[in-house]
C-alpha positions as CSV (number, residue, x, y, z in Angstrom):
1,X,29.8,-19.6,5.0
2,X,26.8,-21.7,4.5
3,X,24.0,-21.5,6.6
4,X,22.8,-24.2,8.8
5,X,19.2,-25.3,8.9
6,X,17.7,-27.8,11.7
7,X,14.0,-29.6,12.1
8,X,12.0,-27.8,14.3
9,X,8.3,-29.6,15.4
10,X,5.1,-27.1,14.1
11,X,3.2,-28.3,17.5
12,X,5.6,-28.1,20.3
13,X,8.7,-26.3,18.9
14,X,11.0,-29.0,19.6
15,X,14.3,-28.8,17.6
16,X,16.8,-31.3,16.4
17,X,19.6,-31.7,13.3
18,X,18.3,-34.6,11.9
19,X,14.6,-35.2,10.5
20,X,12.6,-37.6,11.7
21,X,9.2,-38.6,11.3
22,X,8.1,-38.5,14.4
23,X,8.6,-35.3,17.4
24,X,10.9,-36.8,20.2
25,X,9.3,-34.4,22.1
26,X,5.4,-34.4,21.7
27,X,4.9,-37.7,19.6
28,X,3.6,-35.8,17.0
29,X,3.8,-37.5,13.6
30,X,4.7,-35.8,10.0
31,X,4.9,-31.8,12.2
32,X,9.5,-31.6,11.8
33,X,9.8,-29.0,9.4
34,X,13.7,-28.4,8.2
35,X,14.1,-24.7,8.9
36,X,17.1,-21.9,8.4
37,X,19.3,-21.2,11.7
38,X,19.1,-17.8,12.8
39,X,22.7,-16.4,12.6
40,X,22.0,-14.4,16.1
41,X,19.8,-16.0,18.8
42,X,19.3,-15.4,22.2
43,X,20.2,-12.6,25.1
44,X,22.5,-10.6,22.8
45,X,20.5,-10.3,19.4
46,X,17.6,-9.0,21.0
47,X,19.8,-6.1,22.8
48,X,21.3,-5.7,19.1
49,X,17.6,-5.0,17.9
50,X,16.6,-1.7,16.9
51,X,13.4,-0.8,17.9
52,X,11.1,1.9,15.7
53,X,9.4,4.3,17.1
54,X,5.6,3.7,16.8
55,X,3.2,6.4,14.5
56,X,0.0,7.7,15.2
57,X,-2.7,6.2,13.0
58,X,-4.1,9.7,12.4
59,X,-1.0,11.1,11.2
60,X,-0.7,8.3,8.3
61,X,-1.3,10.2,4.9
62,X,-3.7,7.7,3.0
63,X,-2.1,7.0,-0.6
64,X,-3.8,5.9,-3.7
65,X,-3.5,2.5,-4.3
66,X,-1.4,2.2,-8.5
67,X,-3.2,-0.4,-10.5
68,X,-1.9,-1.9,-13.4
69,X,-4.3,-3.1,-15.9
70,X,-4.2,-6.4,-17.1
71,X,-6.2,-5.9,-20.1
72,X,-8.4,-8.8,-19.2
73,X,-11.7,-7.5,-17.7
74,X,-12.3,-10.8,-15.7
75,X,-8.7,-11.6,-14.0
76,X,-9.3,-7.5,-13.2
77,X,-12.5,-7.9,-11.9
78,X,-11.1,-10.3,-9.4
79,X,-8.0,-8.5,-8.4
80,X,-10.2,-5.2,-8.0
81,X,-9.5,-3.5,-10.5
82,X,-5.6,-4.7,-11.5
83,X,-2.0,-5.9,-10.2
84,X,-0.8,-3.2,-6.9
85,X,2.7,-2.4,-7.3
86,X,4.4,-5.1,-5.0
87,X,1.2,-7.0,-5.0
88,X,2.1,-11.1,-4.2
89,X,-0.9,-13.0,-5.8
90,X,-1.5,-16.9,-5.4
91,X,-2.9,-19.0,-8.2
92,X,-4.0,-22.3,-7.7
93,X,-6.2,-24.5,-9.3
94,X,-6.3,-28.3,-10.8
95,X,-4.0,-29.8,-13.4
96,X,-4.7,-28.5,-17.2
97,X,-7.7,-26.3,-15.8
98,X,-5.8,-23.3,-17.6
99,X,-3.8,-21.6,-15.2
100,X,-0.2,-21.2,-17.5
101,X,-2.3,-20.2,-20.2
102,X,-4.2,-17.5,-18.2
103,X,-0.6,-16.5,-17.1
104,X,0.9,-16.4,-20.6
105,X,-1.6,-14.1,-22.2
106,X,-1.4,-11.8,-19.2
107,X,2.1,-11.8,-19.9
108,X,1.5,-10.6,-22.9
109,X,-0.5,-8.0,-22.6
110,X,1.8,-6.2,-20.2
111,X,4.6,-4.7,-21.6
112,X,7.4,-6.6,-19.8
113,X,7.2,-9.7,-17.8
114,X,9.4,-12.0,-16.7
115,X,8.4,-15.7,-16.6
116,X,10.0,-18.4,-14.4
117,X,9.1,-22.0,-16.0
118,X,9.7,-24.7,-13.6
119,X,7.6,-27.1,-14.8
120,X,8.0,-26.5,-18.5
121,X,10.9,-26.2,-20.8
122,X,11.3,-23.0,-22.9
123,X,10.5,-25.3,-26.4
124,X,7.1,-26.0,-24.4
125,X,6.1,-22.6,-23.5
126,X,6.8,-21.9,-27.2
127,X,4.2,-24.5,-28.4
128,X,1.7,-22.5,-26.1
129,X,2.4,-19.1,-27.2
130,X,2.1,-20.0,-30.9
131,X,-1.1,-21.8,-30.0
132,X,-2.4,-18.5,-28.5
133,X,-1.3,-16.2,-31.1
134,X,1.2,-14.6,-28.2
135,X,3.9,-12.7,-30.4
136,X,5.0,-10.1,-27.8
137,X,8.8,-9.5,-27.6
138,X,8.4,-8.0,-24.1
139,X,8.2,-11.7,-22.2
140,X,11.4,-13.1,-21.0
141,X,11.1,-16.8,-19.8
142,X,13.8,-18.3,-17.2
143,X,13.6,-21.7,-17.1
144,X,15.1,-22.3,-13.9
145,X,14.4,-23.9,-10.2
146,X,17.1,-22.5,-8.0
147,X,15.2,-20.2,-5.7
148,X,18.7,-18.0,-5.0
149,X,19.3,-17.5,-8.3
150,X,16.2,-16.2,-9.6
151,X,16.6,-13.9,-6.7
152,X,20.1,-12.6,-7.9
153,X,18.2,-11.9,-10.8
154,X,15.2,-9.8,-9.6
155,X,18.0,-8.2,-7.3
156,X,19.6,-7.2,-10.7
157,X,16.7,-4.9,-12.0
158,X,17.0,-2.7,-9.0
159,X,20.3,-1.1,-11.6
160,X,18.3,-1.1,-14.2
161,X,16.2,1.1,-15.7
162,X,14.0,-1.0,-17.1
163,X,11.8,-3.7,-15.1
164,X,9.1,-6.4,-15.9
165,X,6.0,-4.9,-15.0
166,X,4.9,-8.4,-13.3
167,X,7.1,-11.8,-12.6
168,X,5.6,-15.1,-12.4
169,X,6.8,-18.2,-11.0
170,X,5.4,-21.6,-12.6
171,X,5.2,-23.0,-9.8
172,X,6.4,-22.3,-6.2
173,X,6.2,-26.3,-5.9
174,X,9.2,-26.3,-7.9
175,X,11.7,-23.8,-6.1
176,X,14.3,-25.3,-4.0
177,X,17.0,-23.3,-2.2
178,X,20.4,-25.0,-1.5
179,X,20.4,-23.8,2.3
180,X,17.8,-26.5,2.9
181,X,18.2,-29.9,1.8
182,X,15.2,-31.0,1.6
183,X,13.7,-31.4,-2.0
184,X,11.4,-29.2,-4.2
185,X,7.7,-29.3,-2.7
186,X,8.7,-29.6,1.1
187,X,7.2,-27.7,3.7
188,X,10.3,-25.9,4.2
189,X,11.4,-25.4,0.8
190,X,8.3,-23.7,-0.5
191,X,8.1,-21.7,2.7
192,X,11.8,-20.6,2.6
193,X,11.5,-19.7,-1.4
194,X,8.0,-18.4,-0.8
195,X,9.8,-15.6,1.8
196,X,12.7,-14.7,-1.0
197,X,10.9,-13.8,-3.4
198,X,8.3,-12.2,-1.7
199,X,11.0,-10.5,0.2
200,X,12.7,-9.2,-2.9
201,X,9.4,-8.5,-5.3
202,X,8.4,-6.6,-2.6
203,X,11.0,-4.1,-1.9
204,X,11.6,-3.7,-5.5
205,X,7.8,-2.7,-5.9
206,X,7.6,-5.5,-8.6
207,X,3.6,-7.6,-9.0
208,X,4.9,-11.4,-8.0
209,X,2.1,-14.2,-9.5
210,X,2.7,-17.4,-7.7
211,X,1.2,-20.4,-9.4
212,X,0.7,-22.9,-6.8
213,X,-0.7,-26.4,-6.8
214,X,-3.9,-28.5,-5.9
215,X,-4.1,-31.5,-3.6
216,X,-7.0,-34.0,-3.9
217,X,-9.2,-32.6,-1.3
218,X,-9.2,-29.4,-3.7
219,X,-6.6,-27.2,-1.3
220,X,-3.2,-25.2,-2.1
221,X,-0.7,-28.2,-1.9
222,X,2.1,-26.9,0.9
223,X,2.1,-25.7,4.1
224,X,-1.3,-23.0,5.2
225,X,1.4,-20.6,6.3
226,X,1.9,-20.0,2.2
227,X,-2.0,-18.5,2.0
228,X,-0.7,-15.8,5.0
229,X,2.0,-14.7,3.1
230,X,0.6,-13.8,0.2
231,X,-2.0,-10.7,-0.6
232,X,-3.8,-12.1,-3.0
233,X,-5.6,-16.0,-3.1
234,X,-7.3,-16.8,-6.4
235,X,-8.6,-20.3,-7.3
236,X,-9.3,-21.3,-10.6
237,X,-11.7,-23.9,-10.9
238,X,-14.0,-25.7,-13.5
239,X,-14.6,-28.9,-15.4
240,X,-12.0,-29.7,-17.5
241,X,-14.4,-31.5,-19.8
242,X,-16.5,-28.3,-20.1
243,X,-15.7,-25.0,-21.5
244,X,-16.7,-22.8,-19.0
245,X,-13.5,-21.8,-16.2
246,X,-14.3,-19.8,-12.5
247,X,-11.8,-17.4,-11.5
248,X,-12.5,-16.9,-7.7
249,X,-10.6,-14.3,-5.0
250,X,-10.4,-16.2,-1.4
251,X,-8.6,-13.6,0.0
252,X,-7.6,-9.9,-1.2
253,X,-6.1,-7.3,0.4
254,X,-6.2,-4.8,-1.9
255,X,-10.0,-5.8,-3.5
256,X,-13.0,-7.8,-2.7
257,X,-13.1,-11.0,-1.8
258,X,-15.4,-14.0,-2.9
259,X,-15.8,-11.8,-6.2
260,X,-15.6,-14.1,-9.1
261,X,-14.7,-13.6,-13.0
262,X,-16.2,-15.6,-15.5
263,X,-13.7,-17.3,-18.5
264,X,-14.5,-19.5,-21.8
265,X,-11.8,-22.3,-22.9
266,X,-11.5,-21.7,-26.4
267,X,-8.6,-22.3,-29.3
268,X,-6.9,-19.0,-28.8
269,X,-7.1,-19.2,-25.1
270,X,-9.0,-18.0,-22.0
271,X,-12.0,-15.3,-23.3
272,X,-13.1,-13.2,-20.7
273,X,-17.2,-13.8,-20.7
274,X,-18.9,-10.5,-19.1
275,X,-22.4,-11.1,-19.6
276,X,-23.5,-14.9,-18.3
277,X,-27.0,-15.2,-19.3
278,X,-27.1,-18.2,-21.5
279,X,-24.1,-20.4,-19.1
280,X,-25.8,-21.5,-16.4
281,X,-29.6,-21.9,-18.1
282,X,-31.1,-24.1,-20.6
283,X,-33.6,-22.4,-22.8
284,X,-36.1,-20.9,-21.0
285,X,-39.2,-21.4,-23.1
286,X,-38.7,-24.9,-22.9
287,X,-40.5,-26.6,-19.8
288,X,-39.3,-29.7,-18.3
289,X,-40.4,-31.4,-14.9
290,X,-37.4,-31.0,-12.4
291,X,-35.8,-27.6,-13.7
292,X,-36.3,-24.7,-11.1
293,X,-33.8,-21.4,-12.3
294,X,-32.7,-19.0,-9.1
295,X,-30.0,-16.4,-8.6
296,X,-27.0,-16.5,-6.8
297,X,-24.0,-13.3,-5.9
298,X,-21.0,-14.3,-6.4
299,X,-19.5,-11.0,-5.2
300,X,-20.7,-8.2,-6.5
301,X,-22.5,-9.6,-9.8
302,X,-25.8,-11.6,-10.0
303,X,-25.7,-14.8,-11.4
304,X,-28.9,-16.9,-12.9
305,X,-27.9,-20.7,-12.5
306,X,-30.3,-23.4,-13.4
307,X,-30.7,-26.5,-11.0
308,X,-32.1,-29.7,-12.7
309,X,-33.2,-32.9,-10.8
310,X,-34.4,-36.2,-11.4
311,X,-35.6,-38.6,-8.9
312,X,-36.3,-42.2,-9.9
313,X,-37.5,-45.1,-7.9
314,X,-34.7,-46.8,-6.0
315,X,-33.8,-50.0,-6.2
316,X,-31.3,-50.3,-3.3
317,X,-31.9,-50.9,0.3
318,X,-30.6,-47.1,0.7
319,X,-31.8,-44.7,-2.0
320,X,-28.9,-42.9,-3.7
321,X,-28.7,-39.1,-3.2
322,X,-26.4,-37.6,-5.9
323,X,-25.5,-34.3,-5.9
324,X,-23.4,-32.1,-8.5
325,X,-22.0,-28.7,-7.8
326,X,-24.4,-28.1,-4.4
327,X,-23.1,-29.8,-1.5
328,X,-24.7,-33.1,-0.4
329,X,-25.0,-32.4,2.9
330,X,-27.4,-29.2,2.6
331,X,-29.5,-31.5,-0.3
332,X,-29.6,-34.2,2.4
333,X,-31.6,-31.2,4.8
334,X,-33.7,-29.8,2.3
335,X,-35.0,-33.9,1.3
336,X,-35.5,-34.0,4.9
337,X,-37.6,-30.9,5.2
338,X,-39.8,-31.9,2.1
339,X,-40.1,-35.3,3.4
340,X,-41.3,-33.6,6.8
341,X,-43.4,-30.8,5.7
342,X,-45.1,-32.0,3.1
343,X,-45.1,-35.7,3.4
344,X,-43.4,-36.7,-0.2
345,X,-41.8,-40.1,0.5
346,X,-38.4,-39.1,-1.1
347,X,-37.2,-42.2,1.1
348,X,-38.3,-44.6,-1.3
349,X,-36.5,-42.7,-4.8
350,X,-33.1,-42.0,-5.7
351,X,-32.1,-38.5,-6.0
352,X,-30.0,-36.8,-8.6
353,X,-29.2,-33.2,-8.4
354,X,-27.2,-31.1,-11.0
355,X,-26.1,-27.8,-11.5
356,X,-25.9,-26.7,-15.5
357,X,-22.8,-25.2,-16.7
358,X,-20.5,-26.8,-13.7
359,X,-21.5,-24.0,-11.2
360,X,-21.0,-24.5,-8.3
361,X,-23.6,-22.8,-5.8
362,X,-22.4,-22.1,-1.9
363,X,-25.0,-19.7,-1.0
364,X,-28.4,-20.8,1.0
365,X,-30.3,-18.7,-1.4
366,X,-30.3,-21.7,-3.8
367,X,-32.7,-23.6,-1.1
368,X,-35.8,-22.7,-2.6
369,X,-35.0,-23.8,-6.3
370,X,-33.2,-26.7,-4.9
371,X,-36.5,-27.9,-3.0
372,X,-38.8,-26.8,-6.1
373,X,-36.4,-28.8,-8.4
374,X,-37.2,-31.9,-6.2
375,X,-40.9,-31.3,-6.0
376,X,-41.1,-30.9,-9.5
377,X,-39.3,-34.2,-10.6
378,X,-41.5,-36.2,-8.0
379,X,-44.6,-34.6,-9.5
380,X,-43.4,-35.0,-12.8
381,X,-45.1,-31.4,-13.5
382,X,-42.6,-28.6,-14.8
383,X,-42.4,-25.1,-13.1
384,X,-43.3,-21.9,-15.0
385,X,-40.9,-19.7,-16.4
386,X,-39.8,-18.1,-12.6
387,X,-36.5,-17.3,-10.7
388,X,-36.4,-18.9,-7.5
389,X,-34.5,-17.1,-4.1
390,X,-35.0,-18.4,-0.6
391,X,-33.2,-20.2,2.1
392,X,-34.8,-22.8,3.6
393,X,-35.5,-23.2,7.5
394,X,-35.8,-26.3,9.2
395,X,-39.5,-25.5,9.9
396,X,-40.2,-24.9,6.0
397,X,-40.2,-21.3,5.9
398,X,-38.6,-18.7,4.0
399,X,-35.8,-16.6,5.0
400,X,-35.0,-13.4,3.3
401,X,-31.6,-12.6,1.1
402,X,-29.0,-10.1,0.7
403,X,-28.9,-8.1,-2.2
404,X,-32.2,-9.0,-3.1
405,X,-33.2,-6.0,-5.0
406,X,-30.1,-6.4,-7.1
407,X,-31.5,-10.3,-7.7
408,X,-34.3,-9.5,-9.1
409,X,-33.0,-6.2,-11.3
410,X,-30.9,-9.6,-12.9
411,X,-34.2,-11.7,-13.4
412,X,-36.2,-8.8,-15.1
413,X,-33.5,-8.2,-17.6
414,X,-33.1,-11.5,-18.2
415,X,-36.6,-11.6,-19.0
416,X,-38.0,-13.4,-16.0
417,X,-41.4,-11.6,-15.0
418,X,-42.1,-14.0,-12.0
419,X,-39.9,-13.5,-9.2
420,X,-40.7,-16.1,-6.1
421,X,-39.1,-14.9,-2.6
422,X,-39.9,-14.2,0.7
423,X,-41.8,-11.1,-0.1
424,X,-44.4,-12.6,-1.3
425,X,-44.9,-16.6,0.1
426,X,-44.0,-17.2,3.5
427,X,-43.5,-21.1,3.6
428,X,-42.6,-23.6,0.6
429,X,-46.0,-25.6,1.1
430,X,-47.4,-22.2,-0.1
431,X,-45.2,-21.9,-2.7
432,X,-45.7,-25.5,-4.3
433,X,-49.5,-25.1,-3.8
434,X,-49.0,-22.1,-6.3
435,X,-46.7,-23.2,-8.7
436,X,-46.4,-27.3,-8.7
437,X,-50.0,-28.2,-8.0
């Protein structure tokens, strides 16, 4: 008997059988979902319900969480330490940025995986895996799209004796089930095929790797509910036209979150990079106007990024403000605090700000080497060799950071002797009267 599926609004609820692009009910454009029919509803199916009793907390015996290792220290240093058993882990990033071939080399370092191509033909994936040096006999690849069958599948291994120690599925944009009719990449497809397989990974104790896709604003194309069902959120990000990839955990409920794990695009593939030292700076005995260097935690590891600025005369009624891999919004506050503070006249130059490497830097600590990198362009007088840590105030003082002894254990071993923070300057007029006379 098939099932029947109707279009039910996200904001009021309202149901019909028909789509339609606009709720009857509420007026609410794009919100009618097409959703599965429960086969019991109302008075009856709730008497039907069996309710379990509830457990005290305390008498919950805590169990120790079964990794598997992934054998690549980065993608494991994300996850917190490796794939649970059951574990459902979403991977999104851009086009091309390297998430199949992240996949295909974790596949073959496990021994057994099952690979569900969507996107790709089996001919392609073969291309890949030659190109990579993959030559593991333990990957089986599916190319398939049918949500219900890849489920009879999985299903299958619960008779078996043997299982794949992690299934992937390239990508969830792809699935369709034939209960709905809506096509591949609806709300209500990916939802509905998201829940399967989850569903069925689950019970069968299986790791599931959901590769899902990027819209233009730089979110997980489908609907938010997607990010809730999953345990795992990792975004891979990074210039394509560099070499250098960021592996970052949004969301982890078996491991930390914001932690990060650094990646190098090379011939052979994705190479885990452990030590960062010479990414994100320039060479540091070379001293050029506009360069300030700080420190920034990306989780639980220290990173020395280098921001560079140049500031030019502007030649437009409005001056330009440019800014790569800092958000524009907190450069525009920091210009404003110089401009108030110390009385530069950024107003009449154009301002371009980059980070090297393609880092991108989402912490206020970066505020001080931010505003120094400014100063230092406009002065056209370089900064000594010095890691920078601060956030900035509106008033032009200098607010302490986290972690900061861990900040500057990074800059000492990294060879950095002068260490600029709150501890020791109060303001950044009395930093620049130190160090960018």
């Amino acid at each position: 008997m098939a099932k029947k599926s109707k279009y039910v609004c996200q904001q009021c609820g309202y149901s019909q059988t028909g789509w339609s692009g606009k709720c009857p009910e509420c007026g609410s454009w794009g919100t009618m979902v097409e959703t599965l029919e429960s086969p019991t509803v109302g008075k009856k199916s709730r008497n039907r319900t069996q309710i379990k009793d509830p457990v005290k907390l305390s008498s919950v015996k805590a169990q120790d969480t079964q990794r598997i290792n992934t054998k690549i220290s980065e993608l494991d240093r994300v996850l917190g330490g490796g794939l649970v058993l059951g574990q459902v882990v979403l991977l999104a990033g851009e086009p091309g940025i390297g998430k199949s071939t992240l996949l295909l080399q974790l596949s073959d370092n496990l021994a057994g995986a099952l690979y569900v191509s969507g996107e790709e033909s089996v001919g392609q994936i073969k291309i890949r895996a030659d190109r990579l040096g993959v030559q593991s006999g333990n990957i089986d690849i599916l190319e398939e799209t049918n949500t219900d069958a890849i489920v009879g599948l999985i299903n299958s291994y619960s008779s078996k004796k043997v299982r794949p120690n992690v299934i992937i599925i390239d990508s969830i944009q792809t699935m369709s089930t034939l209960d709905l009719s809506g096509m591949a990449g609806s709300v209500g497809q990916v939802r509905e095929s998201a829940f399967r397989l989850i569903q069925t990974t689950k019970a069968l104790g299986i790791p599931l790797i959901l590769v899902g896709h990027a819209t233009k604003e730089g979110t997980v194309a489908g609907p938010a509910t997607l990010a809730h069902m999953v345990d795992t959120v990792c975004w891979f990000e990074g210039d394509k036209e560099l070499l250098v990839r960021t592996l970052r955990s949004v969301k982890n409920r078996f491991g930390p979150t914001d932690e990060i794990g650094l990646f190098k695009m090379e011939e052979k593939g994705l190479i885990s990079i452990e030590e960062s030292e010479k990414l994100f700076v320039t060479d540091s005995n070379k001293k050029v106007a506009g360069s300030a260097v700080t420190c920034v935690m990306e989780g639980t590891r220290p990173v020395l990024v280098e921001i560079q600025s140049l500031v030019v005369p502007t030649h437009t009624a409005y001056p330009r403000r440019i800014a790569q891999g800092i958000d524009s919004k907190r450069l525009e506050v920091i210009l404003a605090v110089i401009m108030q503070r110390l009385h530069l006249p950024f107003w009449e130059k154009d301002v371009y700000l980059n980070v090297v490497g393609g880092f991108n830097v989402k912490e206020p600590a970066a505020d001080l080497a931010v505003a120094l990198s400014l100063i230092s362009s406009f002065k056209e007088k370089a900064m000594p060799k010095a890691v920078c840590v601060g956030e900035l105030d509106l008033s032009g003082g200098l607010r302490p950071v986290f972690a900061a002894a861990k900040r500057k254990k990074q800059a000492n071993r990294q060879g950095y002797k002068t260490y600029i923070s709150s501890e020791d300057f109060d303001t950044l007029t009395s930093v620049v009267k130190q160090f960018v006379k």
